[in-house]
VMD Tcl script that builds the backbone (N, CA, C; Angstrom):
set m [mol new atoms 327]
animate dup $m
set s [atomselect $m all]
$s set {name element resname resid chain x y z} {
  {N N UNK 1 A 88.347 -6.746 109.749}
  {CA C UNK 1 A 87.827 -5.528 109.161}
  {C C UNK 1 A 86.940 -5.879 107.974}
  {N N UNK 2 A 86.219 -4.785 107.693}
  {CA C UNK 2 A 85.391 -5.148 106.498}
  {C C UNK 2 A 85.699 -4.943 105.026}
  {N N UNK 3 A 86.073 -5.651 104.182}
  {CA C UNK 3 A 86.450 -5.493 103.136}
  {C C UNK 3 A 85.141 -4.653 102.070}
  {N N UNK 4 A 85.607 -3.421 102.540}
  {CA C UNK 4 A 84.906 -2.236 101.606}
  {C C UNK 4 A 84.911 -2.669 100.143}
  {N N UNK 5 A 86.122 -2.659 99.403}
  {CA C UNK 5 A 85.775 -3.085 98.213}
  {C C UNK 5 A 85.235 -3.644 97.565}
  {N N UNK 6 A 85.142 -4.990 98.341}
  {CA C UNK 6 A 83.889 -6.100 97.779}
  {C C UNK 6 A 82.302 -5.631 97.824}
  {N N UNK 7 A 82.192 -5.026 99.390}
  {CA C UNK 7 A 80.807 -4.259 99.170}
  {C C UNK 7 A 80.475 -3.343 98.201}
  {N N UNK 8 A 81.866 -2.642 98.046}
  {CA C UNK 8 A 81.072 -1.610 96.738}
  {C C UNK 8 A 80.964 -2.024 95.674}
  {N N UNK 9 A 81.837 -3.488 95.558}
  {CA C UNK 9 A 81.614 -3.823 93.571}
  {C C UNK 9 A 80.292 -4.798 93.876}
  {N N UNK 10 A 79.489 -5.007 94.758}
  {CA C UNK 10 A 78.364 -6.161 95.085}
  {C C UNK 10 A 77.297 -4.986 94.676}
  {N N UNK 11 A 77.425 -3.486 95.237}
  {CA C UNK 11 A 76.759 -2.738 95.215}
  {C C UNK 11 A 76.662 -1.600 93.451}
  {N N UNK 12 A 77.366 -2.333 92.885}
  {CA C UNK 12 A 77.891 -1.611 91.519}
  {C C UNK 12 A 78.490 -0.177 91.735}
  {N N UNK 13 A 78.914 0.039 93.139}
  {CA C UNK 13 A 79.608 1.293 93.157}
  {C C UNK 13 A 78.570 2.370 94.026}
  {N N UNK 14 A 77.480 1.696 94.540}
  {CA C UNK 14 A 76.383 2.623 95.221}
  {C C UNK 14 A 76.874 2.886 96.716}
  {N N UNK 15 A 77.323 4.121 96.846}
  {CA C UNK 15 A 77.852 4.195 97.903}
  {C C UNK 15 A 76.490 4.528 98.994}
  {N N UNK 16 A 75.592 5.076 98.551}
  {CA C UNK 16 A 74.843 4.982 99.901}
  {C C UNK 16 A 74.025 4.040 100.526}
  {N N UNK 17 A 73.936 2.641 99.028}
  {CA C UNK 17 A 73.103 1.818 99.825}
  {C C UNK 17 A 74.430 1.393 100.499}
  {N N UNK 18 A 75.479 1.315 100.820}
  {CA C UNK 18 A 76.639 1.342 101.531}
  {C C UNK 18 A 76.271 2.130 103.165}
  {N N UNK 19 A 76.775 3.167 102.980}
  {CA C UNK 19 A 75.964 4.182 103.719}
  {C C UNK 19 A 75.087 3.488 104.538}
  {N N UNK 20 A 73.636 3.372 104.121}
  {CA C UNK 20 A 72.893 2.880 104.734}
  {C C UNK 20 A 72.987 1.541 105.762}
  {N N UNK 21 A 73.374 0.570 104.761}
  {CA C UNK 21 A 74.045 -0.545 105.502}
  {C C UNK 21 A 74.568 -0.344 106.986}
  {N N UNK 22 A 75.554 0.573 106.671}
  {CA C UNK 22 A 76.598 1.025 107.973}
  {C C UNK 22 A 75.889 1.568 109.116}
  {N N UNK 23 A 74.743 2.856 108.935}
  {CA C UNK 23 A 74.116 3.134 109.332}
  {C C UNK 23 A 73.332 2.169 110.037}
  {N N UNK 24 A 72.360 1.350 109.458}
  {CA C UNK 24 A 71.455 0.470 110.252}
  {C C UNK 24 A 72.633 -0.316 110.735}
  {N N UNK 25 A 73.446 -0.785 110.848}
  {CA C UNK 25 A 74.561 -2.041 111.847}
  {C C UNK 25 A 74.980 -0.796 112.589}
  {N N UNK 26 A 75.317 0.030 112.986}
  {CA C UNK 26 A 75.539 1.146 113.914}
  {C C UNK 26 A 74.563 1.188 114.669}
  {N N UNK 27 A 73.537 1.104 113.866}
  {CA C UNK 27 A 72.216 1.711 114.833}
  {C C UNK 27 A 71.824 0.260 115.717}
  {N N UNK 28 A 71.567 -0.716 115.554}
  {CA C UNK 28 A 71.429 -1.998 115.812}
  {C C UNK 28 A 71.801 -2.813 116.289}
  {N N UNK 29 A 73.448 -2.114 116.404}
  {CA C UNK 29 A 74.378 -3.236 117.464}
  {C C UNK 29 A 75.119 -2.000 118.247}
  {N N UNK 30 A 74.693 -0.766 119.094}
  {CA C UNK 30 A 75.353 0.562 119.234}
  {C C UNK 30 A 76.102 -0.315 121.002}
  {N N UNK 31 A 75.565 -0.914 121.464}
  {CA C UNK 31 A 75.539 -1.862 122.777}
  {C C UNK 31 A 75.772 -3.166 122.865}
  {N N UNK 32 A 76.737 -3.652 121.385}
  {CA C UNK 32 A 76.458 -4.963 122.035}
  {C C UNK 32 A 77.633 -5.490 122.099}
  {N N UNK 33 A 78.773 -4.541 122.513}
  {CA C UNK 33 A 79.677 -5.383 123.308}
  {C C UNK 33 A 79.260 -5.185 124.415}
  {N N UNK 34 A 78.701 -4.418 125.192}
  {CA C UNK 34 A 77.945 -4.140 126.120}
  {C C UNK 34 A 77.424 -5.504 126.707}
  {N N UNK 35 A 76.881 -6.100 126.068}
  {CA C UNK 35 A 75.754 -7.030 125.519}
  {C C UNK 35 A 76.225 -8.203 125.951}
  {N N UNK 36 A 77.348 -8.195 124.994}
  {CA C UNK 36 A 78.125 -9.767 125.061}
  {C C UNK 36 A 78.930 -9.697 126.379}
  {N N UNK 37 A 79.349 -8.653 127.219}
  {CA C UNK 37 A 80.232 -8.946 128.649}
  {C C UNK 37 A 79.070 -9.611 129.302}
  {N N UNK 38 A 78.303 -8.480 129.246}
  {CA C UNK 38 A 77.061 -8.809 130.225}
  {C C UNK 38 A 76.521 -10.699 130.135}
  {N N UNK 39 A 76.286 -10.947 129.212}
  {CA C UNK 39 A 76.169 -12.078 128.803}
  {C C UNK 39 A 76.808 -13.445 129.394}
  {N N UNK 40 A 78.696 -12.833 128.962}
  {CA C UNK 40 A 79.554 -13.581 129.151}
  {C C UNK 40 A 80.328 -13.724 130.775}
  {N N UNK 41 A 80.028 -12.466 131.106}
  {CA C UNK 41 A 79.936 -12.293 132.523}
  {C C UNK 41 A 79.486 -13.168 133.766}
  {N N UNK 42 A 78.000 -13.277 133.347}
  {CA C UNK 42 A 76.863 -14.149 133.868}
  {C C UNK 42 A 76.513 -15.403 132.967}
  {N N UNK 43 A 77.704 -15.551 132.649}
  {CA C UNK 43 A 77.458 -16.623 132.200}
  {C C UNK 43 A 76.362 -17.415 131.611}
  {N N UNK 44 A 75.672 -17.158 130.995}
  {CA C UNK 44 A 74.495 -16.967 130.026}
  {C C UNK 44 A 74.624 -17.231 128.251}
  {N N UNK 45 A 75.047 -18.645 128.260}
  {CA C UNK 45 A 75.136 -19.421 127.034}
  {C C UNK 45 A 74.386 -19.682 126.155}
  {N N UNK 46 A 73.449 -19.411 126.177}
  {CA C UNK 46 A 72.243 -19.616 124.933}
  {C C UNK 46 A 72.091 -18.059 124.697}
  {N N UNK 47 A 72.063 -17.122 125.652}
  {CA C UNK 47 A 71.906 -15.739 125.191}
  {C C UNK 47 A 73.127 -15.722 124.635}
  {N N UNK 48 A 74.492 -16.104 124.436}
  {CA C UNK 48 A 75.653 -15.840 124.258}
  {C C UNK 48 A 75.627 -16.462 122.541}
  {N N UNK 49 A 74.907 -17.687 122.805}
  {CA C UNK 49 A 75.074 -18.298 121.514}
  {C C UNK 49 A 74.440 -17.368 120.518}
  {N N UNK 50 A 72.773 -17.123 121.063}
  {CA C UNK 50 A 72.381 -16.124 119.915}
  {C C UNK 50 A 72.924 -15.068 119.503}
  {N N UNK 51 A 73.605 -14.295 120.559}
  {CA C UNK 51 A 74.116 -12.923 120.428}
  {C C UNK 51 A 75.171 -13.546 118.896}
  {N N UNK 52 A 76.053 -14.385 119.643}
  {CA C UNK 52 A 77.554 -14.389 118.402}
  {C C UNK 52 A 76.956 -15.170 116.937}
  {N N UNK 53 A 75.591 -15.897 116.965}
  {CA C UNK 53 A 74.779 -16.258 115.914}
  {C C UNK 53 A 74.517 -14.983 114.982}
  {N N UNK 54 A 73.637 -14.214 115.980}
  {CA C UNK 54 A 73.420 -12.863 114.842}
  {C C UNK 54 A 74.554 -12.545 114.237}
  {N N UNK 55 A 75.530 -11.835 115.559}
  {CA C UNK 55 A 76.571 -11.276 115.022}
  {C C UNK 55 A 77.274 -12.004 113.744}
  {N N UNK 56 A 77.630 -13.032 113.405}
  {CA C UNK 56 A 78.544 -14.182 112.310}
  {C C UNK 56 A 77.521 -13.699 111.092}
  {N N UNK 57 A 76.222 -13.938 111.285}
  {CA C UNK 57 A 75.636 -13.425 109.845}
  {C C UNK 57 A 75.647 -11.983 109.635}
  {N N UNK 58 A 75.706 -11.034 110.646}
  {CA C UNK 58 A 75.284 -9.505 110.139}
  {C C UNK 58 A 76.925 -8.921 109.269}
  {N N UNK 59 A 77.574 -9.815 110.493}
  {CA C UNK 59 A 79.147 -9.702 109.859}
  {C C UNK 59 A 79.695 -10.486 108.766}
  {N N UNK 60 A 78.979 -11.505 108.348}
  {CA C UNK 60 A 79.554 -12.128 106.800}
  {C C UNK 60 A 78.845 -11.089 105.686}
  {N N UNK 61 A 77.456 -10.921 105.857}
  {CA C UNK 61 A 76.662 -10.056 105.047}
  {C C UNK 61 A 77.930 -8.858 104.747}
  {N N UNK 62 A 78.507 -7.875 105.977}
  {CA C UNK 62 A 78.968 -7.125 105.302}
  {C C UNK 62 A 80.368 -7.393 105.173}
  {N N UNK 63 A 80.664 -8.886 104.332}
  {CA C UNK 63 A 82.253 -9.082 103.753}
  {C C UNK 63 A 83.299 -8.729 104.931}
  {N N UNK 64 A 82.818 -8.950 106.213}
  {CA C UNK 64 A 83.921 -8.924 107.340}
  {C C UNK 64 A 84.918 -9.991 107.207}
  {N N UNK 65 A 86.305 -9.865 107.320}
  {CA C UNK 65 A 87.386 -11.140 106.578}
  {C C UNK 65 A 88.273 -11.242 108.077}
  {N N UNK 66 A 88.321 -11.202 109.162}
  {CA C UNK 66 A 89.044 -11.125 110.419}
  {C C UNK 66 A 88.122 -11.627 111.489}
  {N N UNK 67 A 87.675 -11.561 111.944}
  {CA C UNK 67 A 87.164 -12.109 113.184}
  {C C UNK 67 A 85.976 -13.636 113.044}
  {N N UNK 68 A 85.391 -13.565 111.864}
  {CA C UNK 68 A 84.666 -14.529 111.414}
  {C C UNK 68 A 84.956 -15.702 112.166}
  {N N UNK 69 A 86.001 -16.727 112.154}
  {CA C UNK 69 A 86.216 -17.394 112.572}
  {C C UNK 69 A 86.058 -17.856 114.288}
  {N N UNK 70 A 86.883 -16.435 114.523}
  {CA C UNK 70 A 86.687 -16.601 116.019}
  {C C UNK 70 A 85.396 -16.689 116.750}
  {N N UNK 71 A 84.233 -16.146 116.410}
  {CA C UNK 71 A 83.088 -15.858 116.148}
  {C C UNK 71 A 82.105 -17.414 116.351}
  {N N UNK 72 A 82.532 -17.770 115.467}
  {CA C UNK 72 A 81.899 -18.824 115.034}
  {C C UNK 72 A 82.586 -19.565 116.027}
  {N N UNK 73 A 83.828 -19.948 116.575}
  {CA C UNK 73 A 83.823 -20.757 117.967}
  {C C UNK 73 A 83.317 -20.619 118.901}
  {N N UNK 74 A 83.438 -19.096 119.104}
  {CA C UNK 74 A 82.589 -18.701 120.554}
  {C C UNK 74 A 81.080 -19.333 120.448}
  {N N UNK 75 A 80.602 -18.941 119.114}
  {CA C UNK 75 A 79.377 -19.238 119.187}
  {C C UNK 75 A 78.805 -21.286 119.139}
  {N N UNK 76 A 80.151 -21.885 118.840}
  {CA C UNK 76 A 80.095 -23.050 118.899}
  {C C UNK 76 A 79.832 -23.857 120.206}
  {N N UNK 77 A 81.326 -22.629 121.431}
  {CA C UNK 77 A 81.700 -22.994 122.195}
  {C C UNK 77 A 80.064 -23.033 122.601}
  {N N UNK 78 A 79.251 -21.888 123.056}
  {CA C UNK 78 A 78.158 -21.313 124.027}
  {C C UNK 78 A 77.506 -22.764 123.471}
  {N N UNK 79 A 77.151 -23.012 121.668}
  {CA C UNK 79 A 75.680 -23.765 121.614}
  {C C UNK 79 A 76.204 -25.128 122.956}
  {N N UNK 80 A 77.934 -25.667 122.704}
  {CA C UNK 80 A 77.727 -26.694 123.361}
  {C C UNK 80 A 78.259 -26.629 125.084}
  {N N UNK 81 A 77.257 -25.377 125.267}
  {CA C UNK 81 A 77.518 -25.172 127.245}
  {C C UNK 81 A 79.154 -24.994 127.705}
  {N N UNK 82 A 79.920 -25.153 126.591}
  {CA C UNK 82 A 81.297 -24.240 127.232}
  {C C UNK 82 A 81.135 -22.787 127.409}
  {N N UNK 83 A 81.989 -22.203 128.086}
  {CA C UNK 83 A 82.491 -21.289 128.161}
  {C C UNK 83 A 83.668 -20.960 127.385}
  {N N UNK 84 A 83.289 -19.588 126.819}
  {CA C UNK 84 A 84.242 -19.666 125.422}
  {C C UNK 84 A 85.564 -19.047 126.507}
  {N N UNK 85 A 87.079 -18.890 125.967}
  {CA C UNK 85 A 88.656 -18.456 127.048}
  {C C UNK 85 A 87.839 -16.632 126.573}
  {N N UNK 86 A 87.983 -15.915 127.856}
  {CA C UNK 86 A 88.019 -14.920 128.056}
  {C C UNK 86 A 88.746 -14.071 126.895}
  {N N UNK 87 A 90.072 -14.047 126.540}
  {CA C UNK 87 A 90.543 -13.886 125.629}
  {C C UNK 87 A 90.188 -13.723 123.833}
  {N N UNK 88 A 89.207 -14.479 124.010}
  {CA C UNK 88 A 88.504 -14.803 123.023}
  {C C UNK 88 A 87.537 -13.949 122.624}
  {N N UNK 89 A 86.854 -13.634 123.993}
  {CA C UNK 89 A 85.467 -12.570 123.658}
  {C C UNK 89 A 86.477 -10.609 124.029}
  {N N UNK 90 A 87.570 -11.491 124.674}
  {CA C UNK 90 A 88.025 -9.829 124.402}
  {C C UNK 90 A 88.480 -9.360 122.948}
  {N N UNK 91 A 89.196 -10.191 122.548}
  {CA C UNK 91 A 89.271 -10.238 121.176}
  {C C UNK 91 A 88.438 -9.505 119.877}
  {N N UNK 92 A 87.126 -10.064 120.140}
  {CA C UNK 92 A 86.002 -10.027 119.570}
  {C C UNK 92 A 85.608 -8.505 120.118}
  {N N UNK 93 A 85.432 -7.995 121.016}
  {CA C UNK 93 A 85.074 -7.060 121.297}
  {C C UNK 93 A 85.914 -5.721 120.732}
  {N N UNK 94 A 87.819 -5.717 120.799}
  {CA C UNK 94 A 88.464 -4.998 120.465}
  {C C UNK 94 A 88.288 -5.004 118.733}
  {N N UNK 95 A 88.196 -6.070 118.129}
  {CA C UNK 95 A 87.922 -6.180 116.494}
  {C C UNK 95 A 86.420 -5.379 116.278}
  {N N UNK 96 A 85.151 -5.498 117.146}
  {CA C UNK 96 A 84.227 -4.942 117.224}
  {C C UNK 96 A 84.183 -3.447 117.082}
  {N N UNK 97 A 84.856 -3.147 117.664}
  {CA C UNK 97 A 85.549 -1.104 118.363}
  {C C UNK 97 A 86.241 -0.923 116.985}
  {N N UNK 98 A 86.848 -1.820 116.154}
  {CA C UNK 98 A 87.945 -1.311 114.863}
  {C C UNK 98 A 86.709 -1.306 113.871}
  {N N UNK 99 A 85.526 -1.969 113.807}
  {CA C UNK 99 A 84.631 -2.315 112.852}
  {C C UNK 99 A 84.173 -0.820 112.849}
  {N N UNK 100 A 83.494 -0.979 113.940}
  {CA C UNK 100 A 82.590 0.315 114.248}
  {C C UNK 100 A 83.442 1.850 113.372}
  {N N UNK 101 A 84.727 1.858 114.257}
  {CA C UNK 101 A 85.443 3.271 113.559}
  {C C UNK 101 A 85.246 2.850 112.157}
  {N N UNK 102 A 85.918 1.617 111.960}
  {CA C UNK 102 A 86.021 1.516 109.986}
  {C C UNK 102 A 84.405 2.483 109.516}
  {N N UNK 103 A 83.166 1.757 110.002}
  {CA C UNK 103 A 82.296 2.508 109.673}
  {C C UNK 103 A 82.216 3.930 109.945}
  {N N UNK 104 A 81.908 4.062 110.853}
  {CA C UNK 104 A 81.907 5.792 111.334}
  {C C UNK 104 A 83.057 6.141 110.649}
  {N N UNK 105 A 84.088 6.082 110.178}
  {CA C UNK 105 A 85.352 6.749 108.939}
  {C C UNK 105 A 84.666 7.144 107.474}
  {N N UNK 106 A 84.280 6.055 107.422}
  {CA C UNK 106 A 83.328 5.687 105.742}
  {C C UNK 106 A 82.467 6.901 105.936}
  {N N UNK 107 A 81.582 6.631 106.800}
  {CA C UNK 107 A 80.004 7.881 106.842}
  {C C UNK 107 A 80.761 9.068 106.738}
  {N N UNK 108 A 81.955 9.389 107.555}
  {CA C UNK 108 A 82.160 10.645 107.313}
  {C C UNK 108 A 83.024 11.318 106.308}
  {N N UNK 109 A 83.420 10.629 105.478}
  {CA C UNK 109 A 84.106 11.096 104.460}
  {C C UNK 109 A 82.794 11.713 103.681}
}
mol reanalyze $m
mol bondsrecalc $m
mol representation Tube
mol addrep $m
């Protein structure tokens, strides 16, 4: 999950460049677990690598403290032509679905 607090004391308490943040990563990744089955499906390792590349930076940027890790194997696994355990990208996908609500919770308060 994303550790809100840290974003808001980075942000001196600005909740909408917050807001915004959430907004554009909503808007920008609305498909990409979508993305990553499809990917991981067809087995498609360099698209796989970039996909979990973006994802590790868009998700450190916003102080994500849980999945990071895993992340960064998958994306290890793909650069070196493994196939990351199934388990792994389901993982990633269900932590993905908790991110998303965390955001969409935030916007709507």
């Amino acid at each position: 999950m994303i550790n809100i607090s840290i974003l808001e004391e980075m942000f001196d308490g600005d909740k909408d460049i917050l807001r915004q943040l959430f907004e554009l990563y909503l808007e920008e990744h609305s498909t990409l677990s979508d993305t990553i089955n499809e990917q991981y499906k067809n087995n498609k390792l360099p698209e796989l690598f970039r996909t979990f590349h973006t994802l590790y930076g868009a998700l450190s940027n916003l102080c994500e403290e849980d999945i990071l890790p895993l992340i960064k194997a998958i994306e290890a696994n793909a650069k070196n032509h493994e196939t990351p355990p199934q388990h792994s990208i389901d993982s990633v996908i269900a932590e993905l679905a908790k991110i998303k609500q965390q955001m969409t919770d935030y916007l709507n308060d």
